[in-house]
C-alpha positions as protocol buffer text, in pm:
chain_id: "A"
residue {
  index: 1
  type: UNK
  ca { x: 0 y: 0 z: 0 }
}
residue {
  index: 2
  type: UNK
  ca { x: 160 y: 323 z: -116 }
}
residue {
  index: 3
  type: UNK
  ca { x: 95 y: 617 z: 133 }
}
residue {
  index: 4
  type: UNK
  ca { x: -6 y: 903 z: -56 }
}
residue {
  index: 5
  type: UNK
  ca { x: -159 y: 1232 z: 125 }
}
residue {
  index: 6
  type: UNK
  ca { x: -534 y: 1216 z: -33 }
}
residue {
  index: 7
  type: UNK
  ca { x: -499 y: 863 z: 155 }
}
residue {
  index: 8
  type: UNK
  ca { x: -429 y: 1018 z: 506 }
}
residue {
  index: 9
  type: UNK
  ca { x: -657 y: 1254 z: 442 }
}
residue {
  index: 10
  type: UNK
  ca { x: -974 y: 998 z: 369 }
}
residue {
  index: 11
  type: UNK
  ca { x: -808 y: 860 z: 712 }
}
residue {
  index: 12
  type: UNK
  ca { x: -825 y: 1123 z: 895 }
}
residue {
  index: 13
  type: UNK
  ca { x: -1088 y: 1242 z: 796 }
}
residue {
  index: 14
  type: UNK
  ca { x: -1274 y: 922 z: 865 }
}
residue {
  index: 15
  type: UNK
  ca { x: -1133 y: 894 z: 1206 }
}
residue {
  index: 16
  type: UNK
  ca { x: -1208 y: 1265 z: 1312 }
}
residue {
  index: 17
  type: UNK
  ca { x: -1575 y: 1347 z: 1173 }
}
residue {
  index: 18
  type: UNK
  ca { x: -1557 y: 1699 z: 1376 }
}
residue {
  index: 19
  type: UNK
  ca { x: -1292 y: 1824 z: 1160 }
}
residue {
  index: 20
  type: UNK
  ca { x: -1343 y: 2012 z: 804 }
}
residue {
  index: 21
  type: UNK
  ca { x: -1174 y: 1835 z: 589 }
}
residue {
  index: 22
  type: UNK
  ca { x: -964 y: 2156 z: 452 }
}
residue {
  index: 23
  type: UNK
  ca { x: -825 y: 2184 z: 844 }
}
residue {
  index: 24
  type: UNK
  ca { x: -708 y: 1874 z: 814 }
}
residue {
  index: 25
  type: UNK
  ca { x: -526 y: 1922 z: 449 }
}
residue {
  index: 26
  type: UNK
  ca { x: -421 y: 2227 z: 559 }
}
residue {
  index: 27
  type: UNK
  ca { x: -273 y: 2042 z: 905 }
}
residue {
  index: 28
  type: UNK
  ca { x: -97 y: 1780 z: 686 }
}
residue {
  index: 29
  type: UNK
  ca { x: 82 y: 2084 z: 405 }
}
residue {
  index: 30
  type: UNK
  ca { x: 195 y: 2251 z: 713 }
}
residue {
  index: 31
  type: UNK
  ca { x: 367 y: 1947 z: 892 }
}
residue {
  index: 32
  type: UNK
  ca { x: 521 y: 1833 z: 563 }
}
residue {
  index: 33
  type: UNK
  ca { x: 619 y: 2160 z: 467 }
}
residue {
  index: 34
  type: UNK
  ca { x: 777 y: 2243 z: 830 }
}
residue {
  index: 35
  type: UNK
  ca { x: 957 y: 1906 z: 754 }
}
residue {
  index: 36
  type: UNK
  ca { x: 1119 y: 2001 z: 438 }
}
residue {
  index: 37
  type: UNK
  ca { x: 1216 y: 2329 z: 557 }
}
residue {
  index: 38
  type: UNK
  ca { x: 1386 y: 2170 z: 903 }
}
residue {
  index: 39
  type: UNK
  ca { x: 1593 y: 1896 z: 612 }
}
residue {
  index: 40
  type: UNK
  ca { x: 1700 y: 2197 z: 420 }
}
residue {
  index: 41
  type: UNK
  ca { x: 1831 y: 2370 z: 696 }
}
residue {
  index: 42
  type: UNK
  ca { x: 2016 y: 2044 z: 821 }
}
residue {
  index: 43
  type: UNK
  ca { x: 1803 y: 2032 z: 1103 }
}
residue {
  index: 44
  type: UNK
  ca { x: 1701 y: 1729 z: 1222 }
}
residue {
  index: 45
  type: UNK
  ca { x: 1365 y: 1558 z: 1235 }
}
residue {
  index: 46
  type: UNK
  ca { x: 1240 y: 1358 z: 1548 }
}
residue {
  index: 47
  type: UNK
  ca { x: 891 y: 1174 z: 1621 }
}
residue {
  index: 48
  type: UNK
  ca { x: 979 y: 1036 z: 1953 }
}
residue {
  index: 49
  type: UNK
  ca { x: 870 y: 657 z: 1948 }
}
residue {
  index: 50
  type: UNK
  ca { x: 787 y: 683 z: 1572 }
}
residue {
  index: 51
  type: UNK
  ca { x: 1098 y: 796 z: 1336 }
}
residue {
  index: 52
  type: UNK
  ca { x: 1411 y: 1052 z: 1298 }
}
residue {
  index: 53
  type: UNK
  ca { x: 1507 y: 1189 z: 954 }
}
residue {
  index: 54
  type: UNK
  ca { x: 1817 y: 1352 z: 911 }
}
residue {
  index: 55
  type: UNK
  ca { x: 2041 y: 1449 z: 640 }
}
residue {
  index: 56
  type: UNK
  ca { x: 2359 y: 1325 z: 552 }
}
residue {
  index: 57
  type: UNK
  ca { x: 2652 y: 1422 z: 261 }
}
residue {
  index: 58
  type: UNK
  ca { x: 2745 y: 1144 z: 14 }
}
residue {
  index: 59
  type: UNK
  ca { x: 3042 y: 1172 z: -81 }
}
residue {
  index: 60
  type: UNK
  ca { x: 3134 y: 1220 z: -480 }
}
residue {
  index: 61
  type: UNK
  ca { x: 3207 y: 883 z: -657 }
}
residue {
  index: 62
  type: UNK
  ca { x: 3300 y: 743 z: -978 }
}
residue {
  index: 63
  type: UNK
  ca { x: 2990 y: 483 z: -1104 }
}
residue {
  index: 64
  type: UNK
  ca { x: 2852 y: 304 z: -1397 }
}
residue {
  index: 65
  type: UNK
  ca { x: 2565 y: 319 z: -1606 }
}
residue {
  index: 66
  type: UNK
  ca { x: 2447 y: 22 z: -1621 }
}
residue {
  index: 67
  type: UNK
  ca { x: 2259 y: 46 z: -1955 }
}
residue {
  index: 68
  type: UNK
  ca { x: 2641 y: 165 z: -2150 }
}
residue {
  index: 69
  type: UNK
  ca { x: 2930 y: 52 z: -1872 }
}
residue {
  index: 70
  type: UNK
  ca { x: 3026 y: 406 z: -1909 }
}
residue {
  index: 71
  type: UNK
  ca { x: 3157 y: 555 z: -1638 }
}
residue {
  index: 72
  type: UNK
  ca { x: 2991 y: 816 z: -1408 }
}
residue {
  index: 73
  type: UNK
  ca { x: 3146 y: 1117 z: -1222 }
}
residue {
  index: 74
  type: UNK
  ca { x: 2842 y: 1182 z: -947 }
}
residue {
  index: 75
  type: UNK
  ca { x: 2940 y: 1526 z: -748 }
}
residue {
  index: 76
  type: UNK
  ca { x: 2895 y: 1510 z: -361 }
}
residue {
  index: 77
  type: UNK
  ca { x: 2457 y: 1552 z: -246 }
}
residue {
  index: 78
  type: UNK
  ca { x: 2273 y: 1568 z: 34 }
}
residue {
  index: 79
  type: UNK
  ca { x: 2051 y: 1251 z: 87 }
}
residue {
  index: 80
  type: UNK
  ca { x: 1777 y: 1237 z: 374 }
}
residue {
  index: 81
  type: UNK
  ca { x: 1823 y: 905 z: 646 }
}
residue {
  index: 82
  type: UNK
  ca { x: 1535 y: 756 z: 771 }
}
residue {
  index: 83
  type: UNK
  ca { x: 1532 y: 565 z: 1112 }
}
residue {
  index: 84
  type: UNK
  ca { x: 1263 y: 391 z: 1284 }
}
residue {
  index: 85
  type: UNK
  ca { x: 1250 y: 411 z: 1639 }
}
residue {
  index: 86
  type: UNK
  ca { x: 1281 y: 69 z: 1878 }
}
residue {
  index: 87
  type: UNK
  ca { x: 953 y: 68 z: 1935 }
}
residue {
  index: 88
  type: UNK
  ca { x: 816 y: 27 z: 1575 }
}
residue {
  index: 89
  type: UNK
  ca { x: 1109 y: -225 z: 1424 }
}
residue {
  index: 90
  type: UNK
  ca { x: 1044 y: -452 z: 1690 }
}
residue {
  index: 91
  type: UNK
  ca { x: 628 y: -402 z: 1614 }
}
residue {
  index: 92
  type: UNK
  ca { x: 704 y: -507 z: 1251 }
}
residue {
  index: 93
  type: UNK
  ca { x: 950 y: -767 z: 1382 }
}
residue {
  index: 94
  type: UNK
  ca { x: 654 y: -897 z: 1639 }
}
residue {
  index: 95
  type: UNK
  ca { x: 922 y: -905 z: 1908 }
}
């Protein structure tokens, strides 16, 4: 199941009658949105007992495309790191 936002919403939504469902979009742009900003600024992003995301530098590299063999000068980037907390891997790990 891919989670895609009009899918929280209907969720939500669902779960929380009282609310207009615009709050509640509006509620889900602004978390996303204050998440992106905090990932830009290198900041990073805790849900206690949920996830962290943080970013990270990769460091530049030579690679290959697999299609050619050619090879691939890819500069340094910033890629974002995704940890789940205790709690959850040992939920999906039924521990």
């Amino acid at each position: 199941m891919a989670l895609v936002k009009s899918k929280i919403l209907k969720n939500l939504s669902d779960n929380y009658p009282n609310f207009l469902k615009k709050d509640l979009s509006k509620l889900i742009e602004i978390t996303l949105s204050k998440i992106e900003s905090a990932l830009e600024k290198n900041e990073r992003v805790e849900l206690r007992d949920i996830f962290t995301l943080e970013t990270r530098t990769q460091k530049p590299r030579i690679s290959r495309n697999p299609k050619t063999q050619e090879k691939i000068e890819i500069s340094k980037k910033k890629i974002v790191h995704f940890k789940m907390s205790k709690k959850w891997f040992n939920n999906l790990n039924n521990e």
